[in-house]
C-alpha positions in Angstrom: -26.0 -2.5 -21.0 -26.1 -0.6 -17.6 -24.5 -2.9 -14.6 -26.4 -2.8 -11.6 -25.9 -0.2 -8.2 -25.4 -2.8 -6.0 -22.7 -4.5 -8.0 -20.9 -0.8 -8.2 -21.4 -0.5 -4.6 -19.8 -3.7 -3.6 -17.2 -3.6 -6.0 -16.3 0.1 -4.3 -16.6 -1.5 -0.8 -14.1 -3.9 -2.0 -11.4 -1.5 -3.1 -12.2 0.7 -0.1 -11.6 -2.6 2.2 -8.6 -3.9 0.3 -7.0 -0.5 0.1 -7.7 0.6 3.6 -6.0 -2.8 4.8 -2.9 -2.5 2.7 -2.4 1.0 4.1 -2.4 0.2 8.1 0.7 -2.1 6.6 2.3 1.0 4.3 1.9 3.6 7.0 4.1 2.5 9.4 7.0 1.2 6.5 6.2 5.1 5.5 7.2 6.3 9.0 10.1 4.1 9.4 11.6 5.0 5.9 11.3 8.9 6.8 12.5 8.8 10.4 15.6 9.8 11.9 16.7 6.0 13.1 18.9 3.8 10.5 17.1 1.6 8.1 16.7 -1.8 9.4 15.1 -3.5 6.7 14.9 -7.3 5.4 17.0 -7.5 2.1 14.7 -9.6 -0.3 16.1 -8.4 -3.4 19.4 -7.9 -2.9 19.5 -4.3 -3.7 20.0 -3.0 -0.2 17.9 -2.3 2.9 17.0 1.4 1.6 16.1 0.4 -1.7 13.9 -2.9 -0.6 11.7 -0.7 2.4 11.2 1.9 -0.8 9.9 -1.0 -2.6 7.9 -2.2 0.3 6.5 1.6 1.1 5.8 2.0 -2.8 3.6 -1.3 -2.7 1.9 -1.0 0.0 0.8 3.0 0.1 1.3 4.4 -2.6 -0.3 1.8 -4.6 -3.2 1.3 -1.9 -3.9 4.8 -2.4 -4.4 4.2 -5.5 -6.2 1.1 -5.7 -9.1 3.3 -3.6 -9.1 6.2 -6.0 -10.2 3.1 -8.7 
């Protein structure tokens, strides 16, 4: 059974939204892990501040990017 347009559309809306809002939180984790100033990062895991903002920057961007791709 075919689903409907609309429900495709809003379910591609959604990932777009959700997706698009994680990455305005990623980007600037991105910028801070790449930059030239030391790593000042909470350490939630224990592991160290480089390892928990990769963690961070891996949740929030990569996989937004790849929640909108579907």
């Amino acid at each position: 059974m075919k689903k409907p347009v609309l429900e495709d559309i809003g379910l591609l809306v959604l990932r777009l939204g959700a997706g698009g809002m994680m990455l305005t939180h990623g980007y600037p984790k991105l910028l801070r892990l790449f930059g030239d100033e030391p790593i000042k990062f909470m350490d939630f895991l224990g592991v160290g501040p480089v390892v928990s903002l990769s963690l961070a920057v891996f949740a929030e961007f990569i996989c937004a990017i790849l929640i909108i791709l579907g």
